[in-house]
C-alpha positions as CSV (number, residue, x, y, z in Angstrom):
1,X,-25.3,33.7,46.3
2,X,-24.2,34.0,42.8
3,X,-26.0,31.9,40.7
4,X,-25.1,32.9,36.9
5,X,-21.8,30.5,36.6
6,X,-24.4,27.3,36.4
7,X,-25.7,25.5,33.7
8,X,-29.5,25.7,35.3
9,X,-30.6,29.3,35.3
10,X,-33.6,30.9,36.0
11,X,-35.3,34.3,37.5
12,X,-36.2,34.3,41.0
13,X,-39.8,34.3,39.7
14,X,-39.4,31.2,38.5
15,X,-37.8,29.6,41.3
16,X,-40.6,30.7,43.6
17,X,-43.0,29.2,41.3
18,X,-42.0,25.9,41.2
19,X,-40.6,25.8,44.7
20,X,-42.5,25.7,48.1
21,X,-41.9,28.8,50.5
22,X,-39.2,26.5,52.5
23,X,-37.6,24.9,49.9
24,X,-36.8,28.6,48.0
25,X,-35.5,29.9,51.3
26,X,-33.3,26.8,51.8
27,X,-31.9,26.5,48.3
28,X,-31.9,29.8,47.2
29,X,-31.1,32.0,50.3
30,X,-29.0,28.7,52.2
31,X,-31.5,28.5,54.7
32,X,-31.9,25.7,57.2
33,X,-35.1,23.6,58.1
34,X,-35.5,22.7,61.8
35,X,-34.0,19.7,62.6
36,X,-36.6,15.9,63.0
37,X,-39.0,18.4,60.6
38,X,-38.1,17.2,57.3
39,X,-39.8,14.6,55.2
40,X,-36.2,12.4,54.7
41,X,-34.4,12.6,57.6
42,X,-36.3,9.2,58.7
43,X,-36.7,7.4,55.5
44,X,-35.3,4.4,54.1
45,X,-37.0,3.7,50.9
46,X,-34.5,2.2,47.9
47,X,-33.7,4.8,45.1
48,X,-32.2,7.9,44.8
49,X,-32.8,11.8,46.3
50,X,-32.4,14.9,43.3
51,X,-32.0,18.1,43.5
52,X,-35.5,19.9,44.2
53,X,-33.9,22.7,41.4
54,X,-33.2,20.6,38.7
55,X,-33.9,17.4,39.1
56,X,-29.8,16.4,39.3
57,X,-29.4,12.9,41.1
58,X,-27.4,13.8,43.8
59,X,-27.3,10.5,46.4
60,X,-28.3,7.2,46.4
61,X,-30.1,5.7,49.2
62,X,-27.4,3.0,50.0
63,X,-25.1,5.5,50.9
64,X,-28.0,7.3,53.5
65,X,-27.1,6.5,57.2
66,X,-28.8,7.4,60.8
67,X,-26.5,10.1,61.9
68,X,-28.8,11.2,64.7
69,X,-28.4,14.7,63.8
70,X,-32.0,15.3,62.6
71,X,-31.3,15.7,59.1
72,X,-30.6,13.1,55.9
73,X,-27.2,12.1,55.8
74,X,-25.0,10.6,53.4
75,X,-21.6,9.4,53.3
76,X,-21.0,10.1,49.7
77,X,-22.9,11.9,46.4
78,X,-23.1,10.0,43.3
79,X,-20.3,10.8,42.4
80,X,-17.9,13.8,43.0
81,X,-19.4,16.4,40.3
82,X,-22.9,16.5,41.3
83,X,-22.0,18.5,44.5
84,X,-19.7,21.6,44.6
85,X,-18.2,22.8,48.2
86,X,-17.6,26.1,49.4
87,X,-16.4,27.6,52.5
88,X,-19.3,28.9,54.2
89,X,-18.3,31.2,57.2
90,X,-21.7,32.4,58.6
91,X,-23.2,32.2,62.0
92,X,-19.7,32.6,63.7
93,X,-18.0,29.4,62.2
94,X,-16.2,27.7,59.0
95,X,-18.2,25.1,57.4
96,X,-18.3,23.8,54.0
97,X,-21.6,24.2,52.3
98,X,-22.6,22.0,49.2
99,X,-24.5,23.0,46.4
100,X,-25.9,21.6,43.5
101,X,-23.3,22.1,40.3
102,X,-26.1,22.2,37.7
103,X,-28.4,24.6,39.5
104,X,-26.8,26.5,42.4
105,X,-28.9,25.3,45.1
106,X,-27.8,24.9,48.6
107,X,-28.5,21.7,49.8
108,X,-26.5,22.0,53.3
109,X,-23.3,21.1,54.7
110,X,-20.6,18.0,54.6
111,X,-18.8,17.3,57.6
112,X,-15.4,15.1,58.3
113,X,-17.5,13.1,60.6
114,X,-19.0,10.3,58.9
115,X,-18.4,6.5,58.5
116,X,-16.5,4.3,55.9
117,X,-15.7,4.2,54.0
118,X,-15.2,8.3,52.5
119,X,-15.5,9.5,56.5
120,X,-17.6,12.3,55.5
121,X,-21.6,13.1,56.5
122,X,-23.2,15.2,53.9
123,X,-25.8,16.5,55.8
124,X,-29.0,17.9,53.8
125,X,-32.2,19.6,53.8
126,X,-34.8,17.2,53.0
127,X,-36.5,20.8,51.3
128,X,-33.5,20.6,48.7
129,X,-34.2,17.4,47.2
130,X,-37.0,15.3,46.2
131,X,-37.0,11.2,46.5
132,X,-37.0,8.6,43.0
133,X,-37.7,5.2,44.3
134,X,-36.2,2.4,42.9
135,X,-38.2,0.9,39.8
């Protein structure tokens, strides 16, 4: 993954410093964290998820929602240039992967299954962002 086109830049040494072992192979090599394992794919606290990278605010919690699919999901990002999409075509399939636009992080995949009212489910690795609660 090519990072240098974002504003956030910063050597793979310092990425693995500030980031856990799962959340660098998530957002920097668009790994995936097992499914029910993350720390927000239950929780319903007021406020707003960020990126883990940079800090970005990428979804609020009123627009989180139990998809059953093991993972946070939202119907929408803050608003539409906090995420980028591109076609992701590993493991035998065409998906379309988000990333953070500031930093380059992968944060997971949006689907065209979700409710009103954009009918999309951004579904996210709980080890690509990091919880704000509401103040």
């Amino acid at each position: 993954m090519s990072t240098d086109k974002y504003p956030v830049q910063k050597t793979d040494a310092e990425w693995r410093e500030q980031l856990d072992e799962m959340q660098y192979e998530v957002t920097r090599h668009a790994a995936t964290e097992r499914a029910f394992s993350g720390r927000y794919w239950n929780h319903w606290s007021k406020g707003e998820y960020c990126c883990i990278g940079c800090g970005t605010p990428l979804f609020e919690a009123t627009t989180k929602f139990d998809a059953g699919c093991g993972w946070p999901s939202y119907w929408a990002p803050v608003n539409s240039e906090v995420v980028e999409r591109v076609e992701d075509r590993s493991h035998g399939m065409v998906r379309v992967e988000v990333r953070c636009h500031q930093c380059g992080s992968h944060l997971g995949h949006v689907f065209p299954d979700g409710p009103p009212p954009t009918g999309e489910r951004y579904c996210i690795n709980s080890a690509a962002i990091d919880f704000k609660p509401e103040t």
